[in-house]
VEXDREN-2710 file (C-alpha; in Angstrom, 1 decimal):
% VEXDREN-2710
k/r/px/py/pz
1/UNK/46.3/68.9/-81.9
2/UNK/45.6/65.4/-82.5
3/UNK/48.7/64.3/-80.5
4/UNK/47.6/66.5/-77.5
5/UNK/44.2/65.0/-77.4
6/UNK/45.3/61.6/-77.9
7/UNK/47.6/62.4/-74.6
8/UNK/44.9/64.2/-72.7
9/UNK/43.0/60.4/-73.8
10/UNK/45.5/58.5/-72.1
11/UNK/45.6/60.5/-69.0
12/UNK/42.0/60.2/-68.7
13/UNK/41.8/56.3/-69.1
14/UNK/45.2/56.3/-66.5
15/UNK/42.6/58.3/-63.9
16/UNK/40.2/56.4/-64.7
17/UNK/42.2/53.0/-64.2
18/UNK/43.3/54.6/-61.4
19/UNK/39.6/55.5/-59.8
20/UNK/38.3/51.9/-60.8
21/UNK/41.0/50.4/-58.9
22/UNK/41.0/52.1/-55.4
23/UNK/37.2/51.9/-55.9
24/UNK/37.4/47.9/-56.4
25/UNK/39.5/47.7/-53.2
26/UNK/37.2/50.4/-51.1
27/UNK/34.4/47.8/-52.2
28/UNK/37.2/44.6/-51.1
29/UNK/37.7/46.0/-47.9
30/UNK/34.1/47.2/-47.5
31/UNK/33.3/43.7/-47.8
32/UNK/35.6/42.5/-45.3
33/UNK/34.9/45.2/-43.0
34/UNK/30.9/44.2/-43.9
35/UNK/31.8/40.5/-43.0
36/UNK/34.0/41.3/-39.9
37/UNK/31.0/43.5/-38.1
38/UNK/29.0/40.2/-38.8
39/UNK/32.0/38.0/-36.4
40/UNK/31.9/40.3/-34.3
41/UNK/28.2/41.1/-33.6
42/UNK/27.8/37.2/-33.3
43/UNK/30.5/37.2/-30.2
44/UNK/33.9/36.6/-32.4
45/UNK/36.0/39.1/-30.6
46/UNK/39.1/37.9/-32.1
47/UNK/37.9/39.1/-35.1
48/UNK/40.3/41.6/-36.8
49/UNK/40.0/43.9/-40.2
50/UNK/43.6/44.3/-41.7
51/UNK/44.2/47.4/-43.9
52/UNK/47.1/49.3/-45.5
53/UNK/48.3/52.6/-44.8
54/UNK/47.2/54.0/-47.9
55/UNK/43.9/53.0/-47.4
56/UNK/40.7/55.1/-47.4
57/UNK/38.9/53.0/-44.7
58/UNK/42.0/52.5/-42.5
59/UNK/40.7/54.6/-39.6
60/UNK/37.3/52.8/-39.9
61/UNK/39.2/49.6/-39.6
62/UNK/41.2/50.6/-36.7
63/UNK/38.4/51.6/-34.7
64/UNK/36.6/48.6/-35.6
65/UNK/39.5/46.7/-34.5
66/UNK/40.0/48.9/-31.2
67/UNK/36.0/48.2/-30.6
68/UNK/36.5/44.6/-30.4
69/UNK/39.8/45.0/-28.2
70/UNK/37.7/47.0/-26.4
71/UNK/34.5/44.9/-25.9
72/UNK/37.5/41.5/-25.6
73/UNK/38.8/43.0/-22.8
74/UNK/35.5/44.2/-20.5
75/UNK/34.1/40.7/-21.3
76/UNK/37.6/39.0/-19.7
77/UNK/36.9/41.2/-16.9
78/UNK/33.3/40.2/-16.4
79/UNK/34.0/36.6/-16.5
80/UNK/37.0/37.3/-13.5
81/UNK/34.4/39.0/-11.7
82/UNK/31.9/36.5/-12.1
83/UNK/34.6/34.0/-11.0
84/UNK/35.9/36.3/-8.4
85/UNK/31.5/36.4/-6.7
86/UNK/31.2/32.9/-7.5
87/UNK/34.6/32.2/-5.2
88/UNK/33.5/35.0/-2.5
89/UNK/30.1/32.7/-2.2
90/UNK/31.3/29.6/-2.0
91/UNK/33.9/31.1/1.0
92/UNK/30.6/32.9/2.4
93/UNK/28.5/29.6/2.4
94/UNK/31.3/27.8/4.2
95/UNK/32.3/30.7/7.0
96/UNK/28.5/31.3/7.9
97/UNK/27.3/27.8/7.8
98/UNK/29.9/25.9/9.3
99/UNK/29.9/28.2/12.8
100/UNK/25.9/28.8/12.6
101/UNK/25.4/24.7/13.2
102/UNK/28.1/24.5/15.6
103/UNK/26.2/27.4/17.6
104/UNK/22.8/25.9/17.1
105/UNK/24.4/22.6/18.1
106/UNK/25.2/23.6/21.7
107/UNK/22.2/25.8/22.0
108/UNK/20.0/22.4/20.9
109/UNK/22.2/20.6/23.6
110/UNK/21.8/23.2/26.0
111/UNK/18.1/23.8/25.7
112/UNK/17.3/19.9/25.4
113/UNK/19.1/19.6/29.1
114/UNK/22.1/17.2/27.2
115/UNK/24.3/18.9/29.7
116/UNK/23.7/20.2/32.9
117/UNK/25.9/22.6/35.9
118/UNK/29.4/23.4/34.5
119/UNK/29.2/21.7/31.4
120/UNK/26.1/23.7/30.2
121/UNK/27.8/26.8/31.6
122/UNK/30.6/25.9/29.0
123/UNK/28.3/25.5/26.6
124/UNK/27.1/28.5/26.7
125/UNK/30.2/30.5/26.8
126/UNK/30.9/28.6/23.4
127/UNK/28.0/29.3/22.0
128/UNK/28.4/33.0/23.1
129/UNK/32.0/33.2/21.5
130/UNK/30.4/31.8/18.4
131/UNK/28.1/34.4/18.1
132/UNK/30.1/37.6/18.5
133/UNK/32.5/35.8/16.3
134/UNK/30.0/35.8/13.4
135/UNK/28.4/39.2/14.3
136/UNK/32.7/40.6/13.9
137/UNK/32.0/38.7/10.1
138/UNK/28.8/40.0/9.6
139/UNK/29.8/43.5/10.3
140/UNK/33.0/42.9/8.2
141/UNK/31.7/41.6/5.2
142/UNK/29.1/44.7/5.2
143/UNK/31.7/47.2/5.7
144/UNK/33.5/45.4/2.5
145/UNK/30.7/45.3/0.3
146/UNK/30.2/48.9/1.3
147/UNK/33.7/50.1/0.3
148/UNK/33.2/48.0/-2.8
149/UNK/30.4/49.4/-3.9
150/UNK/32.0/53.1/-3.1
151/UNK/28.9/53.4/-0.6
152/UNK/31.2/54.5/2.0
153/UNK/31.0/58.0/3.7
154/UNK/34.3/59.6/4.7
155/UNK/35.5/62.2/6.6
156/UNK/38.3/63.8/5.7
157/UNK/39.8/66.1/8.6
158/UNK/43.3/67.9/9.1
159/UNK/44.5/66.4/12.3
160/UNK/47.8/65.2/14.0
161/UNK/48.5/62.0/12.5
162/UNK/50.8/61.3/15.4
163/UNK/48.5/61.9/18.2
164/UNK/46.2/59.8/16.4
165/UNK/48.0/56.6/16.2
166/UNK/49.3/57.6/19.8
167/UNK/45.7/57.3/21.4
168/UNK/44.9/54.0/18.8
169/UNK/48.2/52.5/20.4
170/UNK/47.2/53.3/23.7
171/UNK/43.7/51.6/23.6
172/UNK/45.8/48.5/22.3
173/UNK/48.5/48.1/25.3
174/UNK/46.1/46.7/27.6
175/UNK/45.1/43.9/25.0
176/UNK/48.9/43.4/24.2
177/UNK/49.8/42.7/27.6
178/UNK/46.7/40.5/28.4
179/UNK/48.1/38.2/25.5
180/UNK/51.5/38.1/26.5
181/UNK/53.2/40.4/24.3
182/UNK/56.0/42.7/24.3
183/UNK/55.6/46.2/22.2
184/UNK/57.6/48.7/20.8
185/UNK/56.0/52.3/19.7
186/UNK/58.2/54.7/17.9
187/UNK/55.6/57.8/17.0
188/UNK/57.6/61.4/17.0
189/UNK/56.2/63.9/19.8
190/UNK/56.0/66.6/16.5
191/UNK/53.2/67.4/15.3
192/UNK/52.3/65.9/11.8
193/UNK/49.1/68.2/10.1
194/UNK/48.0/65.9/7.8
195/UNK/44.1/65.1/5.7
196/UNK/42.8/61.7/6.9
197/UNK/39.4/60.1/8.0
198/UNK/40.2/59.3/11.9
199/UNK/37.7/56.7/11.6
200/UNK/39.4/54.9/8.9
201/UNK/42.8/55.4/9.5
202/UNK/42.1/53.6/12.9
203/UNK/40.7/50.7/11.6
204/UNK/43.3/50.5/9.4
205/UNK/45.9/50.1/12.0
206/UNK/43.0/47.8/14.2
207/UNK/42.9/45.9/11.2
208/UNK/46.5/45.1/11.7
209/UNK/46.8/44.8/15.0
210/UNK/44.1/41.9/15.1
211/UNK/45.4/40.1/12.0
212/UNK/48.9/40.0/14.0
213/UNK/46.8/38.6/17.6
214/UNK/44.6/36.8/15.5
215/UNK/47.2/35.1/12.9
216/UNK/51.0/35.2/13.6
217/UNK/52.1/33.4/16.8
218/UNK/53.4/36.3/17.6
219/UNK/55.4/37.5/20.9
220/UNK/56.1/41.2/19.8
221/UNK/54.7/43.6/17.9
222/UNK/56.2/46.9/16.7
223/UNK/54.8/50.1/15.3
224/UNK/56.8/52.9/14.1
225/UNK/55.9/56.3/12.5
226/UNK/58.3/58.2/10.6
227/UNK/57.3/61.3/8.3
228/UNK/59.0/63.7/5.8
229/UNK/57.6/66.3/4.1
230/UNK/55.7/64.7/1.3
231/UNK/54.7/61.6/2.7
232/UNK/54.2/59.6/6.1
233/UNK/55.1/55.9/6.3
234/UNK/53.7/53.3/9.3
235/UNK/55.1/50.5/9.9
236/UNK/53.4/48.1/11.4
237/UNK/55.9/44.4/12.2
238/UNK/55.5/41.3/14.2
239/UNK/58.7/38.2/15.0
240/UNK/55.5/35.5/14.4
241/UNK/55.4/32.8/11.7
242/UNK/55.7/34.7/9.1
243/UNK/53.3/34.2/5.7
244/UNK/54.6/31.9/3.3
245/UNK/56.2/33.1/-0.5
246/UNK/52.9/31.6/-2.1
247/UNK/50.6/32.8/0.4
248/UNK/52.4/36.8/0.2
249/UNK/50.9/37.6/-2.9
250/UNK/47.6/37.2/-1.8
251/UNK/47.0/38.1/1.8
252/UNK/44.9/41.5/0.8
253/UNK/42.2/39.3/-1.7
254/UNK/39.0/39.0/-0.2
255/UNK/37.9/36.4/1.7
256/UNK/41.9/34.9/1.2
257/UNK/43.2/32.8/4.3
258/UNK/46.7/31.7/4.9
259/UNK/44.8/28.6/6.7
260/UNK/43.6/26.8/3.8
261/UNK/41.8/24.1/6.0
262/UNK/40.0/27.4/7.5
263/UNK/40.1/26.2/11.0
264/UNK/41.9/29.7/12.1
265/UNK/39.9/32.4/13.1
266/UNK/39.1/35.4/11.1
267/UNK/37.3/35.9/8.3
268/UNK/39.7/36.8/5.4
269/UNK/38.2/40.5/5.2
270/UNK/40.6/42.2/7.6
271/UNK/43.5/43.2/5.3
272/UNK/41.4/43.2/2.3
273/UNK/39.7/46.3/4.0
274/UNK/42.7/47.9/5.5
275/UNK/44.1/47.6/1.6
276/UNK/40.5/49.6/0.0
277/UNK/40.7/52.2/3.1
278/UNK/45.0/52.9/2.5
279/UNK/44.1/53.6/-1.0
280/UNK/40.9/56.0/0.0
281/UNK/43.7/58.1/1.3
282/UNK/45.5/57.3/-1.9
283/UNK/47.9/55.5/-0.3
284/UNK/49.7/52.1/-0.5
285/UNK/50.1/49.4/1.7
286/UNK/52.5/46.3/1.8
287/UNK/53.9/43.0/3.5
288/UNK/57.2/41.7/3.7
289/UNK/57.9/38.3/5.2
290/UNK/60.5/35.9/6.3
291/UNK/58.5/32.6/7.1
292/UNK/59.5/31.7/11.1
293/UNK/60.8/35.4/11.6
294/UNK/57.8/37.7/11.1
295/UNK/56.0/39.7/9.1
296/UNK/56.3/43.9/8.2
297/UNK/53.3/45.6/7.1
298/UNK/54.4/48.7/5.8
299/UNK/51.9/52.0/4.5
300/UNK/52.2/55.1/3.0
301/UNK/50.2/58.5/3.4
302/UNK/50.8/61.1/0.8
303/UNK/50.7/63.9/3.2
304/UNK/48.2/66.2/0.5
305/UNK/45.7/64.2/-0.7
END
């Protein structure tokens, strides 16, 4: 009897040791868990609570750590987009200011009788091409901030996608031709029933068009349509200057110009658009370029959205 309770003894102190101990670490790690919520709440996101797997407050210290990862990552996103507004502003500044005094500055000539009979007519045709050219900016930069925002409405219709780029071709030849281009339209007579916005699949392909009139140095332009059951690609190619291997990577950012000096026109919103609107339809767009022997822009439709 007196060897069994001297064993049950001996078990109980070994439980007890036992208890003590994990209850001396649960208090260690409490404390560091205690002291880590402290780094973190004071904006020490590299903060991180180590534990064991045998652990009682593991999963505590896993979330905590998958909190701050968390919170980390959102804030290195904030500060890109703060970066990203503070870039789009300064481009702003520069693409409305700079034009706006050059228009005021031959309106002031004009209206102060500087120049007078064809002269002043010139003026004024400058000052005119000025104008539109920041109203196409203006309208631009609010369709962006409206796609950015996801204030956008679309309409999503079945139609026949090749009928549609057929009739946006067609109002294009004329505009080809007065510019001294050659064109090549490859769109299958078929019919292709698929779910777009007409509205924005055309200025997704006017989009194009103008950055290749507006940009290349082009003297041919090709679009071609060709379809399978699942998906529908466009490809939309030019034989101009082509877009350089540093520039490629970025020609669908905001407010991003191949022109670095930013004496070209455009406005750097163009592609950046036609990107947002291609993936609306959940869809991708790319470029391909050889600098000196022109440039591919090449989307895909799912055909089921």
């Amino acid at each position: 009897m007196n060897l069994y309770l001297l064993l049950s003894l001996l078990v109980a102190l070994l439980v007890i040791t036992c208890l003590w101990a994990r209850l001396h670490r649960v208090r260690g790690q409490l404390s560091l868990i205690k002291d880590a919520l402290t780094d973190i709440k004071n904006g020490n996101l590299n903060r991180r609570v180590l534990s064991r797997e045998s652990d009682l407050t593991k999963q505590i210290c896993y979330d905590i750590n998958e909190i701050a990862m968390s919170s980390q990552s959102q804030l290195i996103q904030q500060k890109q987009s703060e970066q990203a507004y503070k870039r789009l502003m300064t481009s702003l500044s520069h693409d409305v200011k700079t034009p706006l005094a050059s228009l005021v500055g031959y309106l002031e000539a004009v209206e102060s009788k500087m120049v007078t009979g064809a002269e002043q007519e010139e003026y004024i045709q400058v000052a005119t091409e000025k104008a539109h050219h920041l109203k196409d900016f203006v309208t631009a930069l609010f369709e962006w901030v409206k796609l950015d925002a996801g204030e956008q409405v679309f309409h999503f219709e079945f139609c026949d996608l090749n009928e549609l780029s057929r009739n946006i071709m067609a109002d294009w030849v004329l505009l080809l031709e007065n510019h001294s281009f050659t064109y090549e339209i490859e769109i299958p007579e078929a019919e292709y029933m698929t779910r777009v916005d007409p509205t924005a699949y055309t200025r997704i392909l006017n989009n194009l068009l103008q950055n290749i009139l507006t940009h290349s140095a082009a003297s041919q332009v090709s679009l071609t349509v060709t379809e399978t059951e699942q998906q529908a690609k466009i490809v939309v190619a030019d034989n101009g200057k082509g877009i350089s291997a540093s520039d490629l990577p970025h020609i669908f950012e905001r407010m991003y110009q191949c022109d670095h000096s930013r004496s070209a026109k455009g406005n750097g919103l163009g592609l950046s658009i036609a990107k947002e609107l291609v993936s609306i339809h959940k869809g991708t767009i790319t470029a391909a370029s050889v600098p000196g022997a022109g440039t591919t822009f090449t989307i895909i439709l799912p055909k089921a959205l």
